[in-house]
Every structure is written in structure tokens, then in C-alpha cells.
C-alpha positions as protocol buffer text, in pm:
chain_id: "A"
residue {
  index: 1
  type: UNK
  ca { x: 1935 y: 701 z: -3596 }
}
residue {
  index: 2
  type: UNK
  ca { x: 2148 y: 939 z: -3746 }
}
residue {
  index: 3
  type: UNK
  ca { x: 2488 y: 858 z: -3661 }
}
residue {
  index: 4
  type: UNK
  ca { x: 2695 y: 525 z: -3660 }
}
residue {
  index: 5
  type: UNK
  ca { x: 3054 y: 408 z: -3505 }
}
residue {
  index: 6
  type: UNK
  ca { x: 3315 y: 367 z: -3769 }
}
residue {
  index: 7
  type: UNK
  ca { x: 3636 y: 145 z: -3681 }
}
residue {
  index: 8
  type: UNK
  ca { x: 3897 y: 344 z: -3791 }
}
residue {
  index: 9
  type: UNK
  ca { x: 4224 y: 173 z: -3946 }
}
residue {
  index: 10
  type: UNK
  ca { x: 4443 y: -58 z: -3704 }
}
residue {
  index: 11
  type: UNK
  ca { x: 4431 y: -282 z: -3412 }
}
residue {
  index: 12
  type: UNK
  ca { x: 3989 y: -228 z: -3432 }
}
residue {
  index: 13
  type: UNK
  ca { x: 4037 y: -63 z: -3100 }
}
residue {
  index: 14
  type: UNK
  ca { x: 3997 y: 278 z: -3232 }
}
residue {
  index: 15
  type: UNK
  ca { x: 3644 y: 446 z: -3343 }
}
residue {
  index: 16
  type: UNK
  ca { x: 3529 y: 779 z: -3418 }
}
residue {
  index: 17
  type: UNK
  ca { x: 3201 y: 899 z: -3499 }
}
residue {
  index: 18
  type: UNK
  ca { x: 3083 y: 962 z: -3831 }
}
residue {
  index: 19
  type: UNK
  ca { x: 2736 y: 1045 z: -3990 }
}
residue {
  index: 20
  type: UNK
  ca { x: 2520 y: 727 z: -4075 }
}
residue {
  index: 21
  type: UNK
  ca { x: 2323 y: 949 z: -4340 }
}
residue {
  index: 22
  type: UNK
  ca { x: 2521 y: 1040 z: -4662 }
}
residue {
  index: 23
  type: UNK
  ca { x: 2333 y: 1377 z: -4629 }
}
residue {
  index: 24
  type: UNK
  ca { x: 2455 y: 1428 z: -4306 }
}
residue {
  index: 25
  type: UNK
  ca { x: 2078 y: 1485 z: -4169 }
}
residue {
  index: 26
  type: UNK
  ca { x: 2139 y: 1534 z: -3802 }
}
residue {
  index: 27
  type: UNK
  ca { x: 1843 y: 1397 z: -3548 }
}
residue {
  index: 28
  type: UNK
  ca { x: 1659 y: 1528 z: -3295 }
}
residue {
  index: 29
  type: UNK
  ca { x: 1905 y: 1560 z: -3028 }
}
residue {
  index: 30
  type: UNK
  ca { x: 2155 y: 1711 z: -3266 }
}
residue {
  index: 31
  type: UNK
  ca { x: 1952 y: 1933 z: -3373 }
}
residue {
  index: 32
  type: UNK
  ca { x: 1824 y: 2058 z: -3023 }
}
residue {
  index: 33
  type: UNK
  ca { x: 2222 y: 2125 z: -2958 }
}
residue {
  index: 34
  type: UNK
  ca { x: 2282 y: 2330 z: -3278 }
}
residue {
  index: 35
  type: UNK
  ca { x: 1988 y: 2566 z: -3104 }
}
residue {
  index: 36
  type: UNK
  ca { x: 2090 y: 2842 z: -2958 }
}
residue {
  index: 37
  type: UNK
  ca { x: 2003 y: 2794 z: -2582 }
}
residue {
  index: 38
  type: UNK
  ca { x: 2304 y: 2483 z: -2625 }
}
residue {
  index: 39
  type: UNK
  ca { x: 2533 y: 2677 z: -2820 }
}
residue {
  index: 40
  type: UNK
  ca { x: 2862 y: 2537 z: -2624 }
}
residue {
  index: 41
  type: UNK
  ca { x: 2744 y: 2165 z: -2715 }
}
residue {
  index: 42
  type: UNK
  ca { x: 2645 y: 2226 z: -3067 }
}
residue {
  index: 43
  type: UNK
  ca { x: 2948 y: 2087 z: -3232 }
}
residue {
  index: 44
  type: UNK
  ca { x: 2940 y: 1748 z: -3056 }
}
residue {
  index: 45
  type: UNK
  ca { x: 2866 y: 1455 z: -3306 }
}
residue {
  index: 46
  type: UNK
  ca { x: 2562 y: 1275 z: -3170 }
}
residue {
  index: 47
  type: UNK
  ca { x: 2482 y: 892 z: -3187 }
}
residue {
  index: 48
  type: UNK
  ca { x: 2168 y: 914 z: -3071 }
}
residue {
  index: 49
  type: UNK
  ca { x: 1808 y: 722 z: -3095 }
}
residue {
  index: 50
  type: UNK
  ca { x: 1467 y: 712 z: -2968 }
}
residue {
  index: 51
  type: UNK
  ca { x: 1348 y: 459 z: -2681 }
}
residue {
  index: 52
  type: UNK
  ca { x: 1047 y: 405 z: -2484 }
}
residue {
  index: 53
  type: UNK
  ca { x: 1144 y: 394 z: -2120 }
}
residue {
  index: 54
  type: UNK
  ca { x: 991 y: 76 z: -1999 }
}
residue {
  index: 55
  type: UNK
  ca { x: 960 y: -123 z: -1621 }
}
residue {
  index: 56
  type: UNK
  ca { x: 1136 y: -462 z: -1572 }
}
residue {
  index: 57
  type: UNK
  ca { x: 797 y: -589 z: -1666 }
}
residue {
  index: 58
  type: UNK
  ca { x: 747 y: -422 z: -2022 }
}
residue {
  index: 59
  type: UNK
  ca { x: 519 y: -154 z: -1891 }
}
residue {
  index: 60
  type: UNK
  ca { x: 598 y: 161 z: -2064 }
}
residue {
  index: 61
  type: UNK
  ca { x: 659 y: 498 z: -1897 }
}
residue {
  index: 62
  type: UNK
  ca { x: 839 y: 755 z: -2079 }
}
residue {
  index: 63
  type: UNK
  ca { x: 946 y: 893 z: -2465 }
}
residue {
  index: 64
  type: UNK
  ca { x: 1323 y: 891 z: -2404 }
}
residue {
  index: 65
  type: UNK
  ca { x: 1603 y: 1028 z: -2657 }
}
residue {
  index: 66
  type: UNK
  ca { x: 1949 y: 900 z: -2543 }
}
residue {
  index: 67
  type: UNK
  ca { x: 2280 y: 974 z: -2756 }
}
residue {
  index: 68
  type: UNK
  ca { x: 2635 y: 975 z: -2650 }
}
residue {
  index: 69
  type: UNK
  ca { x: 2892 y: 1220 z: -2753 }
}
residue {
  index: 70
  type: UNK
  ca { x: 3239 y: 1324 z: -2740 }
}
residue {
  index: 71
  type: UNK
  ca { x: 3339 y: 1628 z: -2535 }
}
residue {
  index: 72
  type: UNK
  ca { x: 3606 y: 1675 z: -2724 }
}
residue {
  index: 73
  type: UNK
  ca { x: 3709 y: 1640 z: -3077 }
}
residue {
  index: 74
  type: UNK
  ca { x: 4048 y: 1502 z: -2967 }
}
residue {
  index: 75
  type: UNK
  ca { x: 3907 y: 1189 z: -2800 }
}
residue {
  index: 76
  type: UNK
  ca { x: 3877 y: 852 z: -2936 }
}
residue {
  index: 77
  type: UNK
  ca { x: 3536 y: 705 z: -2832 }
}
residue {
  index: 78
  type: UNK
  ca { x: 3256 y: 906 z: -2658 }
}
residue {
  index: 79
  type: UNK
  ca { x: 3286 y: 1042 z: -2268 }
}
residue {
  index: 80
  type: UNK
  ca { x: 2897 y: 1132 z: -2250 }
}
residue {
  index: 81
  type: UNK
  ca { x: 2590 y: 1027 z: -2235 }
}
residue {
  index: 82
  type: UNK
  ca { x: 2314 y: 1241 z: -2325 }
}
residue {
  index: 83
  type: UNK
  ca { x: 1920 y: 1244 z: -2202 }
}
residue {
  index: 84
  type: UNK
  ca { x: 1612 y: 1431 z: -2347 }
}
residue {
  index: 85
  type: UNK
  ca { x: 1256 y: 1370 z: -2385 }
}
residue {
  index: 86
  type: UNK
  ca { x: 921 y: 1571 z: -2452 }
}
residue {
  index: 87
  type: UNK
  ca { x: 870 y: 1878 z: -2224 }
}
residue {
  index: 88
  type: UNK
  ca { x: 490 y: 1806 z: -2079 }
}
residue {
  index: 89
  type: UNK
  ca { x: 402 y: 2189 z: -2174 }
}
residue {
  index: 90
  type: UNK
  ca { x: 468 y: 2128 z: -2550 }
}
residue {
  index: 91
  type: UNK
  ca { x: 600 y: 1837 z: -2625 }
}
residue {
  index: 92
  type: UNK
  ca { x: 914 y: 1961 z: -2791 }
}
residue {
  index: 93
  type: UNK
  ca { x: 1247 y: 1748 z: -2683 }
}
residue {
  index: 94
  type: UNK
  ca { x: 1428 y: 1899 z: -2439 }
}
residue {
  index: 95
  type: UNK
  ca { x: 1798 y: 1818 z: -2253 }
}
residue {
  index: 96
  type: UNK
  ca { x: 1741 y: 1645 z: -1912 }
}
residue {
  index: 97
  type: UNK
  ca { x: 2029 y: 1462 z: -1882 }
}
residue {
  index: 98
  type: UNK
  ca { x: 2442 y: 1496 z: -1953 }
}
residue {
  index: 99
  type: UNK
  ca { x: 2629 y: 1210 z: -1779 }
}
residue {
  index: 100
  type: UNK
  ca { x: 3005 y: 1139 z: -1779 }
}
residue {
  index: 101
  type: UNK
  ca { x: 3008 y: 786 z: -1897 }
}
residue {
  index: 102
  type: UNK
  ca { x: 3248 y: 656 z: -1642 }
}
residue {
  index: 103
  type: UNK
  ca { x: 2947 y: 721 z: -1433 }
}
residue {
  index: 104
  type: UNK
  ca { x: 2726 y: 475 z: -1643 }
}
residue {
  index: 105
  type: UNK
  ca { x: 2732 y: 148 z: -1758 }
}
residue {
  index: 106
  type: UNK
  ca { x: 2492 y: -9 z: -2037 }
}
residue {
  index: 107
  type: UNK
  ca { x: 2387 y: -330 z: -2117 }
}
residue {
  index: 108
  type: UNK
  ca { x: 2186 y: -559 z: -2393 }
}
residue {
  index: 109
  type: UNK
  ca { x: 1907 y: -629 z: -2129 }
}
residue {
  index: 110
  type: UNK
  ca { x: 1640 y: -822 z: -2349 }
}
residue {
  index: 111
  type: UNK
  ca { x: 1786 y: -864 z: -2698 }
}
residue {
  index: 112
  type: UNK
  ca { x: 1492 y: -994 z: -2838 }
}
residue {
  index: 113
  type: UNK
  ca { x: 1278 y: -658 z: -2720 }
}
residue {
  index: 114
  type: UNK
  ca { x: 1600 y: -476 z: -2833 }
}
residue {
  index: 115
  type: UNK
  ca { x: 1590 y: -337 z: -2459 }
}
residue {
  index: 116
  type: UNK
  ca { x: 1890 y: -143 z: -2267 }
}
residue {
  index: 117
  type: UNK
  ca { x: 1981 y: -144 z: -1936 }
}
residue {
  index: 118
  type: UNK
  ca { x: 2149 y: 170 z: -1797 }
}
residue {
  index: 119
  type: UNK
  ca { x: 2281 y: 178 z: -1471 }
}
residue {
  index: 120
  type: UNK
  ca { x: 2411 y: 474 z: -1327 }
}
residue {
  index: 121
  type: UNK
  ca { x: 2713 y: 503 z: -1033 }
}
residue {
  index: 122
  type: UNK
  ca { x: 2465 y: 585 z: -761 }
}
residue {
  index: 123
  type: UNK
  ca { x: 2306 y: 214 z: -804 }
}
residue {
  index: 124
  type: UNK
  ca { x: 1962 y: 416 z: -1020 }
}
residue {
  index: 125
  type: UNK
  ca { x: 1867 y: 217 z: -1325 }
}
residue {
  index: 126
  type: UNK
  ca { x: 1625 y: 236 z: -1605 }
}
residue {
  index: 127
  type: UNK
  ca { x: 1544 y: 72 z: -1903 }
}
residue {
  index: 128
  type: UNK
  ca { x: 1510 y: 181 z: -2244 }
}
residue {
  index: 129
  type: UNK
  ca { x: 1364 y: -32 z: -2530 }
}
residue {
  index: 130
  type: UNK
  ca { x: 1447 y: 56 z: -2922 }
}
residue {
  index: 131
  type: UNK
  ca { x: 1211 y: 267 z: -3119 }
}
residue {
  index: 132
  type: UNK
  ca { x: 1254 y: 256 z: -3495 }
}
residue {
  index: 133
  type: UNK
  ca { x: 1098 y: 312 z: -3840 }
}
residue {
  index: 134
  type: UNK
  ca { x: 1031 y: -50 z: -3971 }
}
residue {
  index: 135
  type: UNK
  ca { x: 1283 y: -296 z: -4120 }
}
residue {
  index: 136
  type: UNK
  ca { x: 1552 y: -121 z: -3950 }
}
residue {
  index: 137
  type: UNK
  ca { x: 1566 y: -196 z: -3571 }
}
residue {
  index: 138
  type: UNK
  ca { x: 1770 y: -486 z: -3610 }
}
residue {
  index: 139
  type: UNK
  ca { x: 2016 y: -284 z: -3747 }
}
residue {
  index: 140
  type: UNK
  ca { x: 1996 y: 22 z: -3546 }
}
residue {
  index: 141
  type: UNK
  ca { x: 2029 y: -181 z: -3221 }
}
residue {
  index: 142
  type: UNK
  ca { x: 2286 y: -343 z: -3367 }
}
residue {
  index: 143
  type: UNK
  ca { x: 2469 y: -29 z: -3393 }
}
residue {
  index: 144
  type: UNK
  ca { x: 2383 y: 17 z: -3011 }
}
residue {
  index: 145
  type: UNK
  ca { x: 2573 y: -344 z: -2946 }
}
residue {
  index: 146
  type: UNK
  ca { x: 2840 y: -222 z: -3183 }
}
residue {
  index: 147
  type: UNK
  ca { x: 2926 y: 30 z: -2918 }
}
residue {
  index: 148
  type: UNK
  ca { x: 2894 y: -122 z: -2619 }
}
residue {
  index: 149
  type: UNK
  ca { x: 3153 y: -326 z: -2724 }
}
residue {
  index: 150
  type: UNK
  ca { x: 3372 y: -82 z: -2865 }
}
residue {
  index: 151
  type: UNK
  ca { x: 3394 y: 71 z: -2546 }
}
residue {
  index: 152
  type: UNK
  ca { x: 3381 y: -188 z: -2371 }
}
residue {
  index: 153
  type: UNK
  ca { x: 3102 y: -219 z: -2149 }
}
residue {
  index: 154
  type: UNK
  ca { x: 2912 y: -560 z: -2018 }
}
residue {
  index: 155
  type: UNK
  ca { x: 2759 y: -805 z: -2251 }
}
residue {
  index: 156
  type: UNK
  ca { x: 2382 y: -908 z: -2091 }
}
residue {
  index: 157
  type: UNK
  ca { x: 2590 y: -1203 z: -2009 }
}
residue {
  index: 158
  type: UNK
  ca { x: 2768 y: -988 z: -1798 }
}
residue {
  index: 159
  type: UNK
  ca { x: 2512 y: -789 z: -1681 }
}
residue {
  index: 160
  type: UNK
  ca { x: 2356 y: -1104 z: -1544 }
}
residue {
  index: 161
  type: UNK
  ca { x: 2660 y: -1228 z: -1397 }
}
residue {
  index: 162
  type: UNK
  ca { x: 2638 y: -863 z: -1221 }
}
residue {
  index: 163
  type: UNK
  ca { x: 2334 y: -896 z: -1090 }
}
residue {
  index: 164
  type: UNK
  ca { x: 2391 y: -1267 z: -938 }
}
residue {
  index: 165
  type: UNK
  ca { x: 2711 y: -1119 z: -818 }
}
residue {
  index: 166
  type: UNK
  ca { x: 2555 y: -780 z: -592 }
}
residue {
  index: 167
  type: UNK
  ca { x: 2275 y: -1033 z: -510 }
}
residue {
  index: 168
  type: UNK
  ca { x: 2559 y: -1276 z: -321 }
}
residue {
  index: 169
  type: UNK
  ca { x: 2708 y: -953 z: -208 }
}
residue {
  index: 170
  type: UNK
  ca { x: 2460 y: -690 z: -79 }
}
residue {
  index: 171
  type: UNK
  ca { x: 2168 y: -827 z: 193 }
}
residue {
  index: 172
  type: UNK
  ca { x: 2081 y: -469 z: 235 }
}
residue {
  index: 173
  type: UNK
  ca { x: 1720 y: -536 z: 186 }
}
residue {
  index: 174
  type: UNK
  ca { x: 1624 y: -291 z: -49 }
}
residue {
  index: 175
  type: UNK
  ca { x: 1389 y: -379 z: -311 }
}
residue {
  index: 176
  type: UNK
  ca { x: 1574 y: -373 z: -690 }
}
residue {
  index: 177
  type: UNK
  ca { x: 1196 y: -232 z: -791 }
}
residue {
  index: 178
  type: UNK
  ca { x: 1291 y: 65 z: -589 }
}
residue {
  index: 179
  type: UNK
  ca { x: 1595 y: 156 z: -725 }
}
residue {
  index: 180
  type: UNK
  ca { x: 1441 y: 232 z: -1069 }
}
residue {
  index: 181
  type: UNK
  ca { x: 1470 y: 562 z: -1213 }
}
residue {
  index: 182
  type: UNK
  ca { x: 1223 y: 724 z: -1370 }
}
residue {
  index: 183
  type: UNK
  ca { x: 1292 y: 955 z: -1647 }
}
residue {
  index: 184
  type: UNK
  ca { x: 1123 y: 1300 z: -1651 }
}
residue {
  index: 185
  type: UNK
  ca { x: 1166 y: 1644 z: -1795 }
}
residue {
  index: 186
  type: UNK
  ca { x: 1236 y: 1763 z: -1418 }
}
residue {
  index: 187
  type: UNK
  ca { x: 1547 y: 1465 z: -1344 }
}
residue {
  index: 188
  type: UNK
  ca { x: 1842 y: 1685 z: -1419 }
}
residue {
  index: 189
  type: UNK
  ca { x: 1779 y: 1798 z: -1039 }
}
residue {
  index: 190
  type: UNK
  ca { x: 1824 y: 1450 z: -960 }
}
residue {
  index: 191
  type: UNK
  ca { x: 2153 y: 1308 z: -811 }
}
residue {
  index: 192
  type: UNK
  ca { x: 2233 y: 1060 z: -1076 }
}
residue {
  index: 193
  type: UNK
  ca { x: 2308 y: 1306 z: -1339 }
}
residue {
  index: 194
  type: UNK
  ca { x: 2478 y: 1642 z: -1447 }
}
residue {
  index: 195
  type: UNK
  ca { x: 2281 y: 1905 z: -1507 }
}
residue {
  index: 196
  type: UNK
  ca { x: 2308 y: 2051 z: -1855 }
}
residue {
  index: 197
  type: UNK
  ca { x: 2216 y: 2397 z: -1748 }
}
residue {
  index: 198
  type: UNK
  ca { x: 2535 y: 2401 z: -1529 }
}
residue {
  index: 199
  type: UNK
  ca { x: 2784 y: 2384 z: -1837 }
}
């Protein structure tokens, strides 16, 4: 991971995002917004790692890039969150997803498998579990806790409070199993995100 939350001086309510890397190396979905074809979004300073999407059951699915961003150099904490993975005809990373992130929440699903839960407005979820060079994914999904928090989204606690909650409250009978999201380089048609190539 490339990129890291800072508190910045005062009441530890404030962050900004700042380079993790004294060289100021960006990653891979930095880099694929300094390319020309994102040209509007290339100035946007990325926190941003690699996941495997997995099932509720560990099964693995999908090589999944997620970062969030600021829109907006003016803004405090980040507004987007930001999808890519390997296109199938190459396997180079490319932009599926752009989300406003008062359409998302995230959660520490499975601490232990340094897993995330992301839950998008229209009730789609997926989940994403931590890929990283070893010796540093405690760390790095640390980091990822670190910013929850900071902008103040559900702890797993929470999260599971949540889901006892819309279980008490919803007898709709649709299967949770059915409302998972599967991440592909085709989703930015989907309804639970904003299409990149519309900005």
C-alpha cells in the first residue's frame, strides 16, 4: 500500500492523506489515474490496496484493487471509493468502479483473515480480504481500521449488531447469499456504482 492517513494537528478529528513511501512511489491504482485515458482523476491522492474478493465462506472469486480518494483537494477525509481489477483480455488493472462514499459503508468483517465487508446503499455487498507482501499485513490492514474509524464507519461489532438488527427488521425472504455482488471488469454498468467513464 502506498498511501497512509495522517492525523493532522488538533482535536484527532482531522486527516489528510499523505504518501506512506518516502519516495512517494504511487501504486497501481494511482498510477492507472496519472494515464492518460483518466486524466481528470490523476491528481487525486490514492489509499489504495490489493484484495482477493472472497464469498462469506472463504471461497475466492476475484483480484480486486480498492482505494479511496478525495475529490477535492479542499476536503478533509476522502468522499470516494474507488474499484479496479484485471481486464480478462490482458490482465492489466482497469477502473470499474467510482462510488460516493455516503453510498458505502465498510466494515472489519473477519479480523483475523484481515477481511472487509463493503456494503453498498442498494443493500449489494462483497467481501474483500487483504493481500500483502509478507510481514506487513498486520500493518497495512491496520491502516484500513485506521480509516474506518477516522471516518467513522461501523466497527465489526457494529456491523454485527447491523446484521441482527435488518434480520429483526426485514422478513422479506430474500436470501443474504443473493444479495452478494460480484466484482467484474463489466460492473460499472451495474446499479450499485458510478460509472467512471461518465466523469
Amino acid at each position: 500500500m502506498k498511501q497512509r492517513l495522517e492525523p493532522r494537528p488538533g482535536d484527532g478529528t482531522e486527516h489528510t492523506l499523505v504518501s506512506a513511501c518516502p519516495s512517494g512511489r504511487p501504486g497501481r491504482l494511482q498510477r492507472l489515474l496519472q494515464s492518460g485515458e483518466f486524466h481528470q482523476l490523476r491528481d487525486f491522492t490514492i489509499f489504495e490496496s490489493n484484495f482477493v474478493q472472497v464469498t462469506r465462506l472463504g471461497e475466492v472469486a476475484n483480484k480486486v484493487t480498492m482505494g479511496v480518494a478525495a475529490s477535492s483537494a479542499a476536503l478533509e477525509r476522502p468522499d470516494l471509493l474507488l474499484l479496479a481489477g484485471p481486464a480478462k483480455e490482458n490482465g492489466r488493472l482497469q477502473l470499474f468502479g467510482m462510488v460516493p462514499l455516503q453510498f458505502v459503508q465498510l466494515f472489519v468483517h473477519d479480523e483475523s483473515r484481515r477481511q472487509l465487508k463493503v456494503k453498498f446503499q442498494t443493500g449489494r455487498t462483497f467481501y474483500l480480504q487483504l493481500q500483502s507482501p509478507p510481514g506487513s499485513g498486520d500493518c497495512e490492514f491496520g491502516q484500513w481500521v485506521r480509516l474506518l474509524y477516522c471516518l467513522r464507519f461501523p466497527s465489526a461489532q457494529s456491523d454485527r449488531e447491523e446484521d441482527r438488527d435488518e434480520e429483526e427488521e426485514e422478513d422479506d425472504g430474500e436470501d443474504d447469499e443473493e444479495e452478494e455482488e460480484y466484482l467484474t471488469e463489466g460492473a460499472e454498468c451495474g446499479e450499485w456504482c458510478t460509472c467512471s467513464r461518465g466523469l
